[in-house]
Every structure is written in C-alpha cells, then in structure tokens.
C-alpha positions in Angstrom: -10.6 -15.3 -18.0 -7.9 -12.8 -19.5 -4.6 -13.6 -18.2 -5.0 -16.4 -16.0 -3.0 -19.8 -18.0 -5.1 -22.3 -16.5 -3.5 -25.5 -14.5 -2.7 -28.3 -17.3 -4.2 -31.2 -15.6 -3.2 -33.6 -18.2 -0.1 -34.2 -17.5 -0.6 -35.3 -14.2 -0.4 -32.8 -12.4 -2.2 -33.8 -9.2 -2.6 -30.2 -8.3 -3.8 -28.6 -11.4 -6.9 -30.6 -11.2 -7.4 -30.0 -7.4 -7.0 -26.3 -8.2 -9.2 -26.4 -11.2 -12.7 -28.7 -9.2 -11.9 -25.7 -6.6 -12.3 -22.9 -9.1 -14.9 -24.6 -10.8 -17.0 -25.2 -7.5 -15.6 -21.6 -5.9 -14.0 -23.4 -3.0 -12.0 -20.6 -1.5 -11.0 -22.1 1.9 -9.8 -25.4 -0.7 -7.9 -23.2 -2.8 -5.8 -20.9 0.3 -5.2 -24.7 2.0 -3.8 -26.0 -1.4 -1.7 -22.5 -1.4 -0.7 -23.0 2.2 0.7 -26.8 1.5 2.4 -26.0 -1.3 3.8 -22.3 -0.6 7.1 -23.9 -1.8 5.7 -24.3 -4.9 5.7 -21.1 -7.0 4.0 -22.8 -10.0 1.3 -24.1 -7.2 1.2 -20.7 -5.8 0.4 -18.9 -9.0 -1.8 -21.1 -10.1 -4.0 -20.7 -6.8 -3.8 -17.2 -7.2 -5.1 -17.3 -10.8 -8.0 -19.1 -9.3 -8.8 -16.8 -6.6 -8.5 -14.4 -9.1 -10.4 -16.5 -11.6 -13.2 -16.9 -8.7 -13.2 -13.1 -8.0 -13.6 -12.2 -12.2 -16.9 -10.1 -12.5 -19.1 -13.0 -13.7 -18.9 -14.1 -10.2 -18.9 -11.1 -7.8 -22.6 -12.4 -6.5 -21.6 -15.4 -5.6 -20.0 -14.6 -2.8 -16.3 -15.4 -3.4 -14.9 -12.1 -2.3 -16.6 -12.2 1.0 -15.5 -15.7 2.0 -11.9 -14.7 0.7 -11.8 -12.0 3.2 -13.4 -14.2 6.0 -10.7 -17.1 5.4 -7.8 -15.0 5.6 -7.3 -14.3 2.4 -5.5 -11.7 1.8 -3.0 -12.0 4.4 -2.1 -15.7 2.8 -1.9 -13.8 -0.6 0.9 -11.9 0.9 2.6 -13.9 2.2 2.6 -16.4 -0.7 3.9 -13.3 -2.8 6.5 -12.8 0.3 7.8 -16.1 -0.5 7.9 -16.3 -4.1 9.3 -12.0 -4.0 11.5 -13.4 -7.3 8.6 -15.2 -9.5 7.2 -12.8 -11.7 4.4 -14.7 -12.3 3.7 -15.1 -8.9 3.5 -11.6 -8.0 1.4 -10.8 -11.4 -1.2 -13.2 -10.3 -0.5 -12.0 -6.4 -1.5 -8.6 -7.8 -4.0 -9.5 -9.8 -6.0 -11.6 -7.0 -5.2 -8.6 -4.5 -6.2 -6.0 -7.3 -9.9 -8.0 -7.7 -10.4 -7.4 -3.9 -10.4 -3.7 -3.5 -14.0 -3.7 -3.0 -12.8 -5.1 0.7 -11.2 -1.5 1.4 -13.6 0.6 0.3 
C-alpha cells in the first residue's frame, strides 16, 4: 500500500498490533472503536486511518470494506478524528486519503 507507514508493532506498541490483526482480517467496526478510544492519540488516529484506507485499497473493494465503513459510521468518525487532530498533518493526509477511497459512497 503506497503511502500508508504501517504501525511498528515491535516496539511494543500495543496498538500497532491491534490495528494491524484488524487490517489484516478487515475488521472495520474494530478499527473505528480503536479510533474512537484513542481519538487523543494522533499517531493512533493516523494509523487507523491508514488502515481503513489500507482496507479500502483496490485489491479489496469486493470484500466488502467500503460498505461496512459506511454502515458503521464511518465517515462521520473520520471527521471527526480529523476535527480533533485539525494540526497533524499526517492525520489529515491519511483522513483524506481514507475519505478520498470512499467516494464510491456518493456517487
């Protein structure tokens, strides 16, 4: 996935593996509930964004991601989590990114 820096769960980051079994498995209601814990977090945040954009990438458009996404609220926590990070540049690239995969939902 182009320019998503994945989680580095090897340094113990508890929520870089968490992040990384929910991309891996495309557990979108996991991911937006890891998001919604840690909205403090702006490494957390752009991290779960990367992964809903990560389970949105092209490869994975029939499994169903973007349609549980938009059924769980997705985009509304995206915005928010971009709301609350408005100074993290990284944060709103990934925020954009995520939001940028979904356009299919307005069409």
């Amino acid at each position: 996935m182009e320019g998503w820096a994945k989680p580095n769960a090897t340094k113990g980051m508890k929520h870089g593996r968490e992040i990384i079994a929910a991309v891996k498995q495309k557990d979108v209601k996991r991911l937006l509930k890891l998001m919604e814990a840690r909205i403090k977090s702006a490494v957390v945040v752009r991290d779960v964004l990367g992964g809903i954009f990560d389970c949105t990438d092209k490869g994975s458009r029939g499994s169903g991601c973007i349609e549980e996404i938009e059924r769980e609220g997705g985009i509304p926590a995206i915005i928010n989590a971009m709301a609350q990070h408005q100074g993290e540049v990284e944060v709103q690239a990934m925020g954009c990114h995520a939001l940028f995969a979904l356009r299919s939902l307005v069409n």
